[in-house]
N, C-alpha and C positions, 0 to 999 in steps of 0.2 A: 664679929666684924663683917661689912657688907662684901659680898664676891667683887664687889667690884672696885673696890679698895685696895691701896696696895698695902702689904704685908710692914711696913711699919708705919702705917696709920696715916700717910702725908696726903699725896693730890692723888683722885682717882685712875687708875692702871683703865690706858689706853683702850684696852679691850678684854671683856671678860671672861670669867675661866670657868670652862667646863670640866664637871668628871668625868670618865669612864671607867666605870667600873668592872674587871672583865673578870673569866674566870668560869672553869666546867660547874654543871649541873652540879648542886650539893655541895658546892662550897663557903655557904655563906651570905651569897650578896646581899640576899635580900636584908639581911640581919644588921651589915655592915653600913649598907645605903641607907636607915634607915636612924643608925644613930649617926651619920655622919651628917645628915641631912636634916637632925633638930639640932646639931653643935652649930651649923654652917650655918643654918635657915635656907635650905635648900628644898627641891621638889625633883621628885623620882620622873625617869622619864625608860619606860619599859622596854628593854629591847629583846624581846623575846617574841619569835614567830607564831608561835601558838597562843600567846596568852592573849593575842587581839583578840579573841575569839570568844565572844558571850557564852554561856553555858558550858565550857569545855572548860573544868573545875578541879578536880582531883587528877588529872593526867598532866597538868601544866604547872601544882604546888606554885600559883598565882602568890603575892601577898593574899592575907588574910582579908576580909572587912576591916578587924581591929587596927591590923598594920596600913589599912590603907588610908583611916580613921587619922591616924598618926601625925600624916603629910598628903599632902596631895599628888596622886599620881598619875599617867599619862601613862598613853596607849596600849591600856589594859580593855579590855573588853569595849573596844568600837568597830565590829563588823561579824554578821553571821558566820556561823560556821561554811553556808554554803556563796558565801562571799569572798572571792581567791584574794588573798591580802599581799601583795609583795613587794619586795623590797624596795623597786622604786617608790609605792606610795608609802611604806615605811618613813623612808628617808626626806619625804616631802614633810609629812604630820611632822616627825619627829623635830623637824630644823624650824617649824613652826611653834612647838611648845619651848625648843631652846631660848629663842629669842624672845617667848613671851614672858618666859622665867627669867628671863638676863633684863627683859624690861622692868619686870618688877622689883628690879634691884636683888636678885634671889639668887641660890645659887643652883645649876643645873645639875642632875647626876644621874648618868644614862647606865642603866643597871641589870646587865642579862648575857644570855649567853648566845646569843644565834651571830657567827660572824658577817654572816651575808649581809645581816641587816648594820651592823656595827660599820662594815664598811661603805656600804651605801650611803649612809648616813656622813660620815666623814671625807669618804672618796668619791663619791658620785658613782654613778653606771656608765659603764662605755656605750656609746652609740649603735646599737648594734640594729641587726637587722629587726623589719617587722614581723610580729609570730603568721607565720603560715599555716593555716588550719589542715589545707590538703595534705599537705606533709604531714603533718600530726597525727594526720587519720591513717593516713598507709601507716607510720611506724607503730600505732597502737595496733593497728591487724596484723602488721608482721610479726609484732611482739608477742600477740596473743599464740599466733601461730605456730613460733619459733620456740617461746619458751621466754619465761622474764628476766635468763640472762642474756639477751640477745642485745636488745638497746647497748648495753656495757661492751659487746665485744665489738658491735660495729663503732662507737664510739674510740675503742682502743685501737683500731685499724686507723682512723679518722687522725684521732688529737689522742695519742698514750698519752700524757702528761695529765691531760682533763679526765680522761680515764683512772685515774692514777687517782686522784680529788675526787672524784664524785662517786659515792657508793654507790654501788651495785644496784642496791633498790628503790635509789631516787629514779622513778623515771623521769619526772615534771625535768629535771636538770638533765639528765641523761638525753628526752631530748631538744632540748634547746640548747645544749653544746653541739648535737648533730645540726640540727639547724643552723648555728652559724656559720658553723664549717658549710654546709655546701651553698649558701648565698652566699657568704663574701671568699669562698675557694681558700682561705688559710684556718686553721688551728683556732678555735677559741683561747688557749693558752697563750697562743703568739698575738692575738688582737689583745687580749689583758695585760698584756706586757710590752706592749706598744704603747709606750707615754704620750703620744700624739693623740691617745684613743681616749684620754683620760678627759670626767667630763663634771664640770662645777664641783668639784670639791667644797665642802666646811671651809666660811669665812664670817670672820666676824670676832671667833674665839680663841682662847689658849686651850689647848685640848692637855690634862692632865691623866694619862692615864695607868689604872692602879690593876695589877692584876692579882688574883687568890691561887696559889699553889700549895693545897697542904698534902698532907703524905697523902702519897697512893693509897694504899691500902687501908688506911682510915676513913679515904671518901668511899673507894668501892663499899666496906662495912656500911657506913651512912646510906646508900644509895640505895644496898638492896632492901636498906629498912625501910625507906622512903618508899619503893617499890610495892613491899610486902602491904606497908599504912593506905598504900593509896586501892591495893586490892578488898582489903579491908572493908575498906569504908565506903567501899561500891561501885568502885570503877566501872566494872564490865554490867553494872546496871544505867549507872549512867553514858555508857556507850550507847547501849542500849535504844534511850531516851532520842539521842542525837540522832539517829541513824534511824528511826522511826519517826523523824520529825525533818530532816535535812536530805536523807537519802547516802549513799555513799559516797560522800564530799571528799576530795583531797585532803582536810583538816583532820580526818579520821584517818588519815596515814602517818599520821606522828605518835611518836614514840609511847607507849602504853596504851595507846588505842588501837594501834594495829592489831598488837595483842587480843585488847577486849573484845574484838570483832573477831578473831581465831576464836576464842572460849563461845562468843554466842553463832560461830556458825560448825564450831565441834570439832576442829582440826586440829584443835588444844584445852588440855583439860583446866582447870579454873587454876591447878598448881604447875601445869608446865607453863602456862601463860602469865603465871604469876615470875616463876622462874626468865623464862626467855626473855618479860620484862626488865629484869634484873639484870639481863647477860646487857639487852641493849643498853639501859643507862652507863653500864659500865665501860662498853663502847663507845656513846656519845659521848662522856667524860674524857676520854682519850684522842680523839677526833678536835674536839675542842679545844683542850692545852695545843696541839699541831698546830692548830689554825690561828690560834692568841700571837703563840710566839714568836710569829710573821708578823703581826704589829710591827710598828715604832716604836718606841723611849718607852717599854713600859716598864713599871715602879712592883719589879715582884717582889709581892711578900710569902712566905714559906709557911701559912697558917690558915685556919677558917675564919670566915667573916666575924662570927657569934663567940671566937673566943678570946677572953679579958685582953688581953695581951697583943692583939692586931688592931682595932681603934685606936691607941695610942701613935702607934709607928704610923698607922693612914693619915690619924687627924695631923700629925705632923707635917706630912707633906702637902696636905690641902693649905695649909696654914702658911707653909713656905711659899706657896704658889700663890697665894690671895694681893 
């Protein structure tokens, strides 16, 4: 049936229904969105911060060729590595391939895990200040100075709450929370939370969205495999590549890269880097479900994407919602 039909077949439903498909690293989506989206006739549309990213292959467990083969997908490899990709132009692409896929009578299914970009995309950016390079530059020399937990503790002084949210060793966010706080003089937190701040939200769509919770310790098990596979098969070579051809880009600060970049500059052996990989996915994964469950209405299922048993319950609610 077309997404853009209503659920018992009569006169076309007002406006069309998008998926979101949400849920920690290692749970499936990719597997899920993939049969959900040749039952529906849909097209994947990527929401994951790293995978915009050309040649950055085994750190990001992109869909495959063959799975991409499958259906057509979106905002997977459109910008170099040393090309900062963020979430407002995320959210700009992405509301561009929704509609292109709602034109085609299709049905959309946004499929990943980075929430920044999930909300951007749905809730728009608040208006904030313009980035100040001067500033930027004093807190990278303080930082260097002080130490790389400095950013975090003058941010916790500043806006606890944003402190509270933002790891430790995001600087890029660490500081652009400082920055807003000292142009517009209140709390990043309290400007986010000020509904007057709030700025073009998603319209157009019924936003469906379906979240993947399966056991803890079944995904941490999967995670560190994925971890171990991705060491395998040449990670910290293919860091390598990147960073002899890009230079030391922000995109090499995600998650099993940072790694590969400890192993090739020796401040980690090829098995603790392989390890420490593992600690963080299994952090990101937990970081993650936190940030889902701030959502809205979302439709959790208690299982992984690829197992028999979870298509049936998803395809059911796509079906109710059509």
């Amino acid at each position: 049936m077309s997404p853009s039909r209503a659920a018992d077949g009569g006169c076309a439903a007002a406006v069309p229904l998008a998926v979101l498909l949400l849920g920690p690293t290692g749970s499936g989506k990719t597997a899920l969105s993939l049969a959900l989206g040749e039952r529906f006739g849909g097209e994947i549309v990527s929401c994951d911060s790293v995978a915009v990213y050309r040649g950055m292959e085994l750190g990001t467990a992109k869909p495959t060729k063959e799975e991409r083969a499958r259906l057509p997908h979106h905002l997977i490899d459109v910008a170099d590595p040393d090309h900062p990709f963020t979430a407002g132009e995320y959210s700009r692409r992405a509301r561009v391939a929704l509609r292109e896929i709602a034109g085609r009578n299709r049905l959309p299914i946004v499929t990943g895990g980075t929430g920044l970009y999930l909300r951007a995309l749905t809730e728009g950016l608040f208006a904030g200040p313009e980035r100040q390079q001067a500033l930027r530059q004093r807190l990278q020399l303080s930082s260097r100075k002080r130490g790389s937990a400095w950013l975090h503790r003058l941010l916790t002084r500043l806006d606890p709450a944003s402190a509270e949210r933002i790891h430790a060793n995001d600087a890029a966010k660490l500081m652009r929370a400082i920055e807003v706080c000292l142009a517009l003089r209140k709390p990043l937190s309290q400007v986010l939370g000020d509904r007057e701040q709030a700025r073009d939200p998603l319209t157009g769509f019924r936003l469906l969205r379906i979240g993947l919770n399966p056991p803890r310790q079944t995904l941490y098990n999967r995670l560190d495999q994925r971890a171990t596979a991705m060491f395998a098969a040449g990670l910290v070579e293919e860091t390598r590549g990147l960073l002899d051809r890009y230079g030391p880009v922000k995109a090499l600060d995600s998650l099993g890269y940072r790694q590969g970049l400890a192993v090739l500059a020796g401040s980690l052996s090829f098995e603790a880097g392989m390890a420490a990989a593992q600690q963080g996915h299994r952090n990101y994964a937990k970081r993650q479900l936190t940030w889902f469950r701030r959502e809205p209405e979302v439709h959790w299922i208690a299982g992984f994407g690829d197992e028999p048993e979870t298509l049936p319950l998803v395809a059911e609610l796509v079906q109710n919602n059509l």
